[in-house]
C-alpha positions as CSV (number, residue, x, y, z in Angstrom):
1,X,106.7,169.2,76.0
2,X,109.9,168.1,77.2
3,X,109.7,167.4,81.5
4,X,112.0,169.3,83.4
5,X,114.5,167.2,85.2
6,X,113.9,168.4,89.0
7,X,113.9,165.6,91.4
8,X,116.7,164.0,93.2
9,X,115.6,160.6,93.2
10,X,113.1,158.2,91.6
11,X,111.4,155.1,92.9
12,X,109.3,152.2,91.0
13,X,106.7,150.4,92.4
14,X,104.5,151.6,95.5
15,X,103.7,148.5,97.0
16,X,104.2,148.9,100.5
17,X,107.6,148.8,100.6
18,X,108.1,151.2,98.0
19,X,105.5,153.6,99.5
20,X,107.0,154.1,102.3
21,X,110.4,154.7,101.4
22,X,109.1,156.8,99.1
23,X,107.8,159.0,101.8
24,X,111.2,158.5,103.9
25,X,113.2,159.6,101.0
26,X,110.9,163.0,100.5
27,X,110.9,163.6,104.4
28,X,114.5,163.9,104.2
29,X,114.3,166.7,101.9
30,X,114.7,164.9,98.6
31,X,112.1,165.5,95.9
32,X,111.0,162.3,94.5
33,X,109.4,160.9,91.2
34,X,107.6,158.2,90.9
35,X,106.4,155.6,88.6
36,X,103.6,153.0,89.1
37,X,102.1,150.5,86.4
38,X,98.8,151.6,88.3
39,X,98.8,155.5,87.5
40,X,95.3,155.8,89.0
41,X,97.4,154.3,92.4
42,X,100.6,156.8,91.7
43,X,98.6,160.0,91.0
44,X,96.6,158.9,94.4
45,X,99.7,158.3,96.3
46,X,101.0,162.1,95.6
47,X,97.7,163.5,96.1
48,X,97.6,162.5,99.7
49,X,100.9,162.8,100.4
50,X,101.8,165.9,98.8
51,X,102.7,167.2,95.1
52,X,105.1,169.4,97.0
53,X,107.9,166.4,97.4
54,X,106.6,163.8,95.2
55,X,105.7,163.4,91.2
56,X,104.2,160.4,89.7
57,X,104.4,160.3,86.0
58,X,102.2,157.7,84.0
59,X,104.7,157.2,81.3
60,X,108.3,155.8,82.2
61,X,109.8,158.6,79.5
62,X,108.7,161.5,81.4
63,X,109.1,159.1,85.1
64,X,113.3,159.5,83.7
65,X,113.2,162.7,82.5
66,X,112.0,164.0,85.2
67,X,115.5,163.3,87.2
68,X,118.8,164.9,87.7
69,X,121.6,163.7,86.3
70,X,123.0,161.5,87.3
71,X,120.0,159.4,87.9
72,X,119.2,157.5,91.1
73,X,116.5,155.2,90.6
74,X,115.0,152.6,93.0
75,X,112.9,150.0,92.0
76,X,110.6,148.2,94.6
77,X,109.2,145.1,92.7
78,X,108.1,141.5,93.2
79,X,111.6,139.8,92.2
80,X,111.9,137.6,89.2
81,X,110.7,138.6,85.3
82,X,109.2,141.4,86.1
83,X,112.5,143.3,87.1
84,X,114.3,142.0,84.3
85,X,111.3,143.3,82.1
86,X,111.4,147.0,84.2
87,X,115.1,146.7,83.2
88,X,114.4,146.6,79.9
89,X,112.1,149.2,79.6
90,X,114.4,151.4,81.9
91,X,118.1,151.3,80.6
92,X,117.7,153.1,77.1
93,X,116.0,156.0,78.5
94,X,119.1,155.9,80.7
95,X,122.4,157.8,80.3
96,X,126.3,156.4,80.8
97,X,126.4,157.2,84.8
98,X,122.9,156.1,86.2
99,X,122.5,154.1,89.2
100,X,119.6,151.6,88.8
101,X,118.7,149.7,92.5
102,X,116.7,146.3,92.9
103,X,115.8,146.5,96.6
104,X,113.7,143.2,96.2
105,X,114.6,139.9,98.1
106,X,117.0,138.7,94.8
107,X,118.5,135.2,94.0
108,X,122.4,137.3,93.8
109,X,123.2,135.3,91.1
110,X,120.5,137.1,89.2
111,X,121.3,140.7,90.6
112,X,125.3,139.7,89.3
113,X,123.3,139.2,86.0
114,X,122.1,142.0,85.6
115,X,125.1,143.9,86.9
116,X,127.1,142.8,84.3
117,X,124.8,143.6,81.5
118,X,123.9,146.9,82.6
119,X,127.7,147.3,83.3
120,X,127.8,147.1,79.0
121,X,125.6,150.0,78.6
122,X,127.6,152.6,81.3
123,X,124.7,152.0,84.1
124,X,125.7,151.2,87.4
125,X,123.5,148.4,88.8
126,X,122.8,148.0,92.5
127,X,121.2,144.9,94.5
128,X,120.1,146.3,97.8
129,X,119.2,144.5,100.8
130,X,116.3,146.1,102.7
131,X,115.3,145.1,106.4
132,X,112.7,146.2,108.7
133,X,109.7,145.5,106.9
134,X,106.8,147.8,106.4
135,X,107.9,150.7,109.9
136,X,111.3,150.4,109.2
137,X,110.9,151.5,105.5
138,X,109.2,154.3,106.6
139,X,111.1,155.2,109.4
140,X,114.7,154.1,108.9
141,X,115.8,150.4,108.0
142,X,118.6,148.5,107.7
143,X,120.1,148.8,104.1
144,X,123.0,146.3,102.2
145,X,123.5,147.9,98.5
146,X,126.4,146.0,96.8
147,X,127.8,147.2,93.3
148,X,130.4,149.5,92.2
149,X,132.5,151.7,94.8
150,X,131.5,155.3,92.6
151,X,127.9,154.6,92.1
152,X,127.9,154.2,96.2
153,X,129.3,157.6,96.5
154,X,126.0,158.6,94.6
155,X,124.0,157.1,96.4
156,X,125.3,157.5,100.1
157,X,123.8,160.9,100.6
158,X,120.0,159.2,100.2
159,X,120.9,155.9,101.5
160,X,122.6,157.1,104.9
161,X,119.8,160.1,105.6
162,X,117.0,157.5,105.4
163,X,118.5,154.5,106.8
164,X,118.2,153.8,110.8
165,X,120.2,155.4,113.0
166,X,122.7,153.7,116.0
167,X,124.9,155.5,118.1
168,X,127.8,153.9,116.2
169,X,126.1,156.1,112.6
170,X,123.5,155.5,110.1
171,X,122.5,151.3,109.1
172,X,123.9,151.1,105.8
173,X,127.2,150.4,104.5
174,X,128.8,149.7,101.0
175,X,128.5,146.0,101.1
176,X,130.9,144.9,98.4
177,X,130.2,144.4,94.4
178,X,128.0,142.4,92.7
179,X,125.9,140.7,94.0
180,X,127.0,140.6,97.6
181,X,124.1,143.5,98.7
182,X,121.5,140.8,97.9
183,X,123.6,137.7,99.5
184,X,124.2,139.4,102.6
185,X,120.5,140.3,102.7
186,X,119.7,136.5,102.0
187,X,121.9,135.4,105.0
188,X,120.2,137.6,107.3
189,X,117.2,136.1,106.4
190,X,117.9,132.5,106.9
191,X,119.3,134.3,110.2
192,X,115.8,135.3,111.0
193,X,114.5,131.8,110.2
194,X,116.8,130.5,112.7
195,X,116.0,133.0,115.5
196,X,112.5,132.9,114.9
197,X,111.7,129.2,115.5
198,X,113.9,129.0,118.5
199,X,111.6,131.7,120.0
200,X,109.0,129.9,119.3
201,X,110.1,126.7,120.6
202,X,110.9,129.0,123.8
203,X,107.0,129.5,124.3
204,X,105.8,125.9,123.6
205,X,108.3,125.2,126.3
206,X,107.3,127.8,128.5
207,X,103.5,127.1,127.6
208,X,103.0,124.0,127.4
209,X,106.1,122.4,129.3
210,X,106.1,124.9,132.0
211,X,102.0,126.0,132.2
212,X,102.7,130.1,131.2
213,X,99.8,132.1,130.4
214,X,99.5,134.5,127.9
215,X,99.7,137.0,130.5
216,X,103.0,135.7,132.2
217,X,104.3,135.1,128.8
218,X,104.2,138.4,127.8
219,X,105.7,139.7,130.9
220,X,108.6,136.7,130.5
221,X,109.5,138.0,127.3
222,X,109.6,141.8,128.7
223,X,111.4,140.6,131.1
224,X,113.6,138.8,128.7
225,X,113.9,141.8,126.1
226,X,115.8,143.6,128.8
227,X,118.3,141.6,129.4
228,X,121.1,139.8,127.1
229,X,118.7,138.1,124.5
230,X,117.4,142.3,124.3
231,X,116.1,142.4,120.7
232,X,113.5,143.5,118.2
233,X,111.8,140.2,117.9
234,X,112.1,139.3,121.7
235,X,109.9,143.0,121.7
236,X,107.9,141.8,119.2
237,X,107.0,138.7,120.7
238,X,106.1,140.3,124.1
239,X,103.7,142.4,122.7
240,X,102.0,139.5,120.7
241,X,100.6,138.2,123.7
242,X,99.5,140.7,125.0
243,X,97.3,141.2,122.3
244,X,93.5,140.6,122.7
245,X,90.4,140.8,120.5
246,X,87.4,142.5,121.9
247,X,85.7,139.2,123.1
248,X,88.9,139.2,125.3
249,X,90.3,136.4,123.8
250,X,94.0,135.9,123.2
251,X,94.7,136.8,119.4
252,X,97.7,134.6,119.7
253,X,95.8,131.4,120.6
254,X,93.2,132.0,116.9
255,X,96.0,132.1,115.3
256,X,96.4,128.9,112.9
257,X,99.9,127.0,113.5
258,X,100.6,127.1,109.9
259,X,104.2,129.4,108.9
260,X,104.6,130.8,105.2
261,X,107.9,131.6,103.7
262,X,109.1,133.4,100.6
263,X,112.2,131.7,99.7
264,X,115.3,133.1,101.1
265,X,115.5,130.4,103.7
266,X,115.9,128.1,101.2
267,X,118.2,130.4,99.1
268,X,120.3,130.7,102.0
269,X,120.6,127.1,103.0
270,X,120.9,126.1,98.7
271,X,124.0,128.4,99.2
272,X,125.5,127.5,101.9
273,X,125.4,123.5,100.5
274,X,127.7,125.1,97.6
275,X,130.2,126.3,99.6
276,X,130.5,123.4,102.0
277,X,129.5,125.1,105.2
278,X,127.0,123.6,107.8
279,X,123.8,125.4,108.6
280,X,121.9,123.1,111.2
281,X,120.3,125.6,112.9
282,X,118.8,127.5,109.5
283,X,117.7,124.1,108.1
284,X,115.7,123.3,111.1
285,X,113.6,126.2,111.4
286,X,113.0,125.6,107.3
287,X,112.0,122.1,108.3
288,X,109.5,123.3,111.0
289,X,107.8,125.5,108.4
290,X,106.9,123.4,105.9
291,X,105.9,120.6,108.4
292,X,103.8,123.2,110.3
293,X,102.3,123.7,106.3
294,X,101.3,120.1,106.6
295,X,98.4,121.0,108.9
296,X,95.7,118.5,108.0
297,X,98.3,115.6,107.8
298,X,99.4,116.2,111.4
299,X,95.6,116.5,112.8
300,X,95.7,113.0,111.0
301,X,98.7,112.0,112.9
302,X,97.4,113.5,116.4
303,X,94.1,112.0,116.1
304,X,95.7,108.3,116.1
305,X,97.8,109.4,119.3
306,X,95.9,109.2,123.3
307,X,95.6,112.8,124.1
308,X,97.4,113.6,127.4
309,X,98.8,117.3,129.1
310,X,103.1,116.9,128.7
311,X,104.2,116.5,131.8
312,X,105.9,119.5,133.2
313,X,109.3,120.1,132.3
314,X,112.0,119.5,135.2
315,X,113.7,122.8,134.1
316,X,113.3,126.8,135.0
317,X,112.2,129.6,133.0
318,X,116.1,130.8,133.7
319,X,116.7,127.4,131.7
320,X,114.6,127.9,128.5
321,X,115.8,131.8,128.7
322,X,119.7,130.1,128.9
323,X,119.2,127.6,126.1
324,X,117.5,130.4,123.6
325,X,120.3,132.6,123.9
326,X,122.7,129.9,122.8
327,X,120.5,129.1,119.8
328,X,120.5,132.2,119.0
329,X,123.9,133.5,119.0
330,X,124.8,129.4,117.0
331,X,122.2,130.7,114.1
332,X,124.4,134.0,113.9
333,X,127.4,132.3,114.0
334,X,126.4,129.7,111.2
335,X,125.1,132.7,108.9
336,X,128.1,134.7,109.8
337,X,130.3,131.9,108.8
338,X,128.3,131.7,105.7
339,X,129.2,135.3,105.1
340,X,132.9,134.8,105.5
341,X,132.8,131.9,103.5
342,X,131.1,134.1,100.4
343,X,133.7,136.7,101.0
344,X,136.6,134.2,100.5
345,X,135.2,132.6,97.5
346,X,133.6,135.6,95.6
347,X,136.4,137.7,96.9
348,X,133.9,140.3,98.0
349,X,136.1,141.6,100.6
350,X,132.8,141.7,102.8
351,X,133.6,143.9,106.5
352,X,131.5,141.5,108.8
353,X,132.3,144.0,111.6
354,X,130.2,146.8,109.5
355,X,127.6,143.9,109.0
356,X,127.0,143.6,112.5
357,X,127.4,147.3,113.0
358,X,124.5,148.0,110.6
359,X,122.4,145.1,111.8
360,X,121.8,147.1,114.8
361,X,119.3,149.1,113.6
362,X,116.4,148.9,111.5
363,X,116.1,145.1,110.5
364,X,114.9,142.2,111.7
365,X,117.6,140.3,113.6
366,X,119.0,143.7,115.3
367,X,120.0,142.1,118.6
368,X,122.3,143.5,121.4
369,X,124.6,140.9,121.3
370,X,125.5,142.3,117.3
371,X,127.1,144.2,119.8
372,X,129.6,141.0,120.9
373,X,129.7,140.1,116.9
374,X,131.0,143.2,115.6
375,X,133.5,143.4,118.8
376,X,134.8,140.3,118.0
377,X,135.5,140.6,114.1
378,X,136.8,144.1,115.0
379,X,139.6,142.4,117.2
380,X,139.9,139.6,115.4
381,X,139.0,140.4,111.4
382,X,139.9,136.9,109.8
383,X,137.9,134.9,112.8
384,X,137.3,131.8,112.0
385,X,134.5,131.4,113.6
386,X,132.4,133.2,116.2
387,X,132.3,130.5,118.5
388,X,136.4,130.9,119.1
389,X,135.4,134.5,120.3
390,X,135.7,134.9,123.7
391,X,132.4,136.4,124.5
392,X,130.9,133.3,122.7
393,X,133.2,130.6,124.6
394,X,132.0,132.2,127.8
395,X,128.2,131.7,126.1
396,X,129.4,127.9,125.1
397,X,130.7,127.0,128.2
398,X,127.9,128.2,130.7
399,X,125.1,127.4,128.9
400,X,125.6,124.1,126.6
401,X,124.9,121.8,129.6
402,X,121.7,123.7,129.8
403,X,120.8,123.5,126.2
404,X,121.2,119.6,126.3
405,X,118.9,119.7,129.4
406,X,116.2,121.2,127.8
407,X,116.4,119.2,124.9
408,X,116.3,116.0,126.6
409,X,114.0,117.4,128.6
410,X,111.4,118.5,125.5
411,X,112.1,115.7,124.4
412,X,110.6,113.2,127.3
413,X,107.5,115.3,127.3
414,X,107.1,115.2,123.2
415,X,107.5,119.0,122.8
416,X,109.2,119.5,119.3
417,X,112.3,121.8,119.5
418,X,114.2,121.3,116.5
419,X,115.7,124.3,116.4
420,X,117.3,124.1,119.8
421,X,118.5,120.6,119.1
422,X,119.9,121.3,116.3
423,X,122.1,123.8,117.5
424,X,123.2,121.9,120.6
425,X,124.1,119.2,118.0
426,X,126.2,121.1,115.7
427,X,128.0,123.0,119.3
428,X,128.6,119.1,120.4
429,X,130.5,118.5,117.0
430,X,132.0,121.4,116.6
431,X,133.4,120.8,120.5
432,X,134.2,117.1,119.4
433,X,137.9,116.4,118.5
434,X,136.8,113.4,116.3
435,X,134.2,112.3,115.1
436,X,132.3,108.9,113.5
437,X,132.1,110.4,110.1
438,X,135.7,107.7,109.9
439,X,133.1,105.2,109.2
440,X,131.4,106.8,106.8
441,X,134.8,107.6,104.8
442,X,135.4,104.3,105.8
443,X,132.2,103.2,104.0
444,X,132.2,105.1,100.8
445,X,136.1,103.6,99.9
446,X,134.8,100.2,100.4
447,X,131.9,100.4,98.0
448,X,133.0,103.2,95.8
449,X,137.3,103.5,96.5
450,X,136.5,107.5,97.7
451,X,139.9,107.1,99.7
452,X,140.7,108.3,103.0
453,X,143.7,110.3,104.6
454,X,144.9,108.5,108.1
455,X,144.2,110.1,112.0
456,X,147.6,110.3,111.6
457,X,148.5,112.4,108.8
458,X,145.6,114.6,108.4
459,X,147.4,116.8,105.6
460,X,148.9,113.6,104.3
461,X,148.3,111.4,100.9
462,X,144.6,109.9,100.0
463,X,144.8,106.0,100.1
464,X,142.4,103.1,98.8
465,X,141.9,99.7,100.5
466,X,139.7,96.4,99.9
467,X,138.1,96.4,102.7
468,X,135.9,93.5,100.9
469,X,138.5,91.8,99.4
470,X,141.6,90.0,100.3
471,X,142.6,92.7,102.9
472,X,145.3,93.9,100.6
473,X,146.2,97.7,100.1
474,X,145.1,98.7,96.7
């Protein structure tokens, strides 16, 4: 018997991801089907949640079926083969007019792919970022779908009523084609990176550079979160140690100093090396998390080293709060540099104002100063970069001598910070009207006649000279 086509929208995969937006999309009054290669799991799923807004359906022929034209299907999978092999299995049971979404953490190349062969058949194929983990999937994240301008129109009555809300409307927007949903998602990861590690070199400051407990930390970052550097992982990270197991032990101080990652760190870094642009800030939080991977080798390290208490820090908490915010607002300039940089080159057209508009909500990385970010592309759309924005100058100039304080000062007492450093590095540069890299031009046409353009005539004509020679001009 044929199934009657009677949901509105269908979702693969109920991981935890898909689960939940599963149950976001059916809260907001669309009836959902579902498909699962564990139908034990599926049929489970929609006996606890309700038959009423949900279907699972054990065979993908009937999962299909079961939706009105034109079909909107979501499919929540690990990325790699197996949504290729979904694919597959999914586009002949389709119809000219479909919209198929990957709302996986995708390489974009792969999602542009995909896009294009689907294009063949008359499906329209969406990469979709998705941000704000397991609660915001449930109650409202942060969404980036990129692909084709009429399968958005589609889509936008689901996507906007289950996305996050801001005063300024619901946290998704049409991203651009392609591939640019999944890219933007990718950059706001390596974002995250970024932002994360300089928190955390914030507390080993404030810990073990300043003597905070877990219990003035917690209030510190309270503090912090309402103030300027206001955020959802500034929130996060008060709560954390506040946290405390029944023994009455901090949680936070069991907790093994090794950091995973899934990839997009690197994805994001391995792309911004192809398009020339510099990402100090990203690179160094990547950095820390594979040395902090190297656990045993560094109790190897430590164990040939006296053991001795840094010496306190000769710096406030004011200063470590002073030199985070500047680390933070250089890792969203570098990514949102990135971003404009993609746009150019891809010619994706990408709004970084709506970026930072739909940022504020739901994901990650939503911070108040998006706020700043999307005030400062809205005046100035082309901007270079953020740090010519005035709000940001005003951020350069009173806190940069700061930031170079605390480094130096971590630095002395042999506290790590390479995220902080980093980013007062790359500030220093880009405040630097010249720099030593005429050596190293100088260098490479000596041994390999790169040529160099003169101080003089910047625009001008490439020339070679013998530096090892005779002296003569080539």
């Amino acid at each position: 018997m044929a199934t009657q086509a009677s949901a509105d929208f269908g979702l693969i995969g109920l991981g935890v991801m898909g689960s939940n937006l599963a149950l976001n999309v059916a809260d907001h009054g669309f009836r959902v089907a579902l498909w699962d290669r564990r139908p034990e799991h599926g049929q489970e799923f929609v006996r606890r949640h309700g038959p009423a807004r949900l279907e699972y359906h054990a065979e993908l022929r009937d999962f299909v079926a079961a939706l009105k034209p034109p079909r909107r299907i979501l499919i929540m999978i690990t990325a790699g083969p197996a949504v290729d092999e979904v694919l597959e299995a999914l586009a002949p049971l389709c119809a000219a007019g479909d919209v198929l979404i990957d709302g996986g953490n995708t390489w974009h190349e792969d999602t542009l792919r995909r896009e294009q062969r689907l294009r063949a058949r008359g499906l329209s194929f969406f990469g979709m970022g998705v941000s704000g983990g397991e609660e915001g999937a449930r109650r409202g994240p942060s969404l980036m779908p990129g692909g084709d301008p009429q399968g958005y129109r589609s889509l936008a009555p689901v996507l906007e009523a289950i996305a996050a809300r801001t005063a300024d409307g619901p946290c998704v927007t049409h991203v651009g084609p392609g591939g640019a949903g999944h890219y933007v998602k990718m950059v706001h990861n390596g974002i995250e990176y970024a932002d994360m590690q300089a928190i955390a070199e914030a507390y080993d400051l404030l810990h073990r550079g300043l003597g905070l407990d877990n219990g003035r930390l917690a209030a510190t970052f309270g503090a912090w979160n309402q103030g300027p550097l206001e955020s959802f992982l500034i929130e996060i990270t008060a709560k954390i140690f506040a946290v405390r197991e029944p023994d009455g032990g901090a949680l936070i101080d069991r907790v093994l100093d090794k950091a995973g990652q899934k990839g997009t760190g690197k994805w994001t870094l391995q792309a911004a090396l192809d398009l020339g642009v510099a990402m100090p800030s990203i690179a160094a939080a990547l950095d820390a998390r594979v040395l902090s991977s190297q656990h045993a080798l560094r109790q190897r390290f430590a164990a040939g080293r006296p053991a001795a208490t840094p010496p306190r820090l000769p710096v406030s908490v004011q200063d470590v709060h002073d030199a985070l915010l500047l680390s933070k607002a250089a890792a969203y300039a570098q990514g949102f540099e990135l971003l404009a940089r993609a746009s150019s080159e891809y010619r994706w057209n990408l709004q970084l104002s709506e970026l930072a508009r739909i940022w504020k909500g739901g994901c990650i990385i939503r911070a108040r100063f998006l706020d700043e970010i999307r005030r400062a592309y809205v005046e100035q759309p082309a901007l270079e970069h953020l740090a010519l924005a005035p709000h940001f100058r005003g951020l350069l100039s009173a806190h940069l001598a700061t930031l170079g304080r605390v480094v130096a000062a971590a630095a002395q007492a042999g506290i790590p910070v390479p995220a902080f450093a980093a980013s007062h590095q790359t500030l220093l540069a880009l405040l630097s009207p010249r720099l030593p890299q005429n050596l190293v031009q100088a260098q490479r046409d000596a041994f390999g006649a790169h040529t160099f353009q003169r101080a003089t005539a910047p625009d001008g004509p490439f020339e070679h000279y013998d530096w090892l020679g005779s002296g003569a001009r080539a």
